[in-house]
C-alpha positions as CSV (number, residue, x, y, z in Angstrom):
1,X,39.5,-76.3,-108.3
2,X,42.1,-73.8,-107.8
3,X,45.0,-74.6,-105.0
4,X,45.3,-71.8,-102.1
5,X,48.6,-70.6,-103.5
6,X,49.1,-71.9,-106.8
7,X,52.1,-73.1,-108.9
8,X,54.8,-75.3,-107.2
9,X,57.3,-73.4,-105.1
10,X,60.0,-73.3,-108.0
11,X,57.6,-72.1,-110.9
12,X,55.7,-69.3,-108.4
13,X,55.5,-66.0,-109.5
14,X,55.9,-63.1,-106.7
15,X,53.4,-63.5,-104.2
16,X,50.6,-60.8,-105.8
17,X,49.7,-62.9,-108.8
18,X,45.9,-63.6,-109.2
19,X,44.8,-65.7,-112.1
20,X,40.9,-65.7,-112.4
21,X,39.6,-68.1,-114.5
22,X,36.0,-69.0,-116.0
23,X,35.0,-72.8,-116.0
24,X,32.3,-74.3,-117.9
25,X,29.5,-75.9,-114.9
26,X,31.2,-74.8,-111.8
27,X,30.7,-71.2,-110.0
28,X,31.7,-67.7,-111.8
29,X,35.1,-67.9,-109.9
30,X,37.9,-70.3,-109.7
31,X,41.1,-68.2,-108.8
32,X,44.2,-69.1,-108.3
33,X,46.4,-66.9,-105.7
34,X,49.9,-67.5,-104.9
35,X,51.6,-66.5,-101.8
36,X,54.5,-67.2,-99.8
37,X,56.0,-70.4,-98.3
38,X,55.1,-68.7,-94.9
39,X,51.3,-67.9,-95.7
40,X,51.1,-71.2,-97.2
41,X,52.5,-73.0,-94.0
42,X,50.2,-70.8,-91.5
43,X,47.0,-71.7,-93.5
44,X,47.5,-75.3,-94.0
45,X,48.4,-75.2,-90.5
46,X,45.3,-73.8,-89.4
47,X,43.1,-75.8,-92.1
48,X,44.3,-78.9,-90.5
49,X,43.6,-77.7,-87.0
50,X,40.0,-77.2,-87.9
51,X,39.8,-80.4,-89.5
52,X,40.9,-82.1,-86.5
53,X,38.4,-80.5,-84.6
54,X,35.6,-81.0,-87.6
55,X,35.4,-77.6,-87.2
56,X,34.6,-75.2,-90.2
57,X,37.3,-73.2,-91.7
58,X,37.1,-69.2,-92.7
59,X,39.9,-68.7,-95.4
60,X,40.2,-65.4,-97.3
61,X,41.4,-65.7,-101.2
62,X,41.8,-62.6,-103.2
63,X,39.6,-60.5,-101.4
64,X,36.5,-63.0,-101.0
65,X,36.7,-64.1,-97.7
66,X,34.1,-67.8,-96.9
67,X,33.5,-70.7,-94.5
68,X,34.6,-74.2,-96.0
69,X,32.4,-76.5,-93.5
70,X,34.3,-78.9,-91.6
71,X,32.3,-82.0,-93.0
72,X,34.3,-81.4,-96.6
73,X,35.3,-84.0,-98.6
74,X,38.7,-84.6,-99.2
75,X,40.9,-85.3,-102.0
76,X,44.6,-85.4,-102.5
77,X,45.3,-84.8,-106.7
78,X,48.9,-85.2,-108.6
79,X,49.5,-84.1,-112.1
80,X,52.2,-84.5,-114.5
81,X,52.9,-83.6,-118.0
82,X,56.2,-82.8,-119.8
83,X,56.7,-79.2,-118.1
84,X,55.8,-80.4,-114.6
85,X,54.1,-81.6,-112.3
86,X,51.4,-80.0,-109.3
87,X,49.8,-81.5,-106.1
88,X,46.8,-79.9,-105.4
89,X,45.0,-80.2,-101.3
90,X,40.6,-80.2,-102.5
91,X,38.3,-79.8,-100.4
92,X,35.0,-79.6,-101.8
93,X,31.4,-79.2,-100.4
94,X,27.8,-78.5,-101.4
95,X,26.5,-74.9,-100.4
């Protein structure tokens, strides 16, 4: 599952990189869009409100805008390997 905004702040390219990628089982789209330290802190921001509220959440990511329900499951990810490392935020859910 892609991450909102992509590679670690160090390692990010400028804030208009969109990597689309095709993975074998899952959905015809798992894109990766990075963005700045400031659109990544006002989404999380609002993400967690709606969670609070078990509300759902409408998030836009290169140019597909959709609801992720508020009853998502949750999982925090961290991987390493010899060029770096990534935490990735899930949230998954069955349509």
């Amino acid at each position: 599952m892609a991450s909102l905004c992509g590679l670690p702040r160090a390692r990010r390219p400028t804030a208009h990189t969109v990597t689309t990628v095709m993975m074998p089982g899952m959905a015809e789209r798992d894109v990766e869009r990075n963005c700045s330290t400031e659109q990544f802190i006002t989404t999380l921001r609002r993400l967690a409100d709606a969670l609070e509220r078990g509300e759902p959440f409408r998030v836009q990511v290169a140019g597909q805008r959709f609801t992720v329900p508020g009853v998502a499951a949750l999982s925090i990810e961290h991987e390493a390997d010899d060029e770096g490392e990534e935490l990735e935020l899930q949230l998954r859910w069955q349509r």
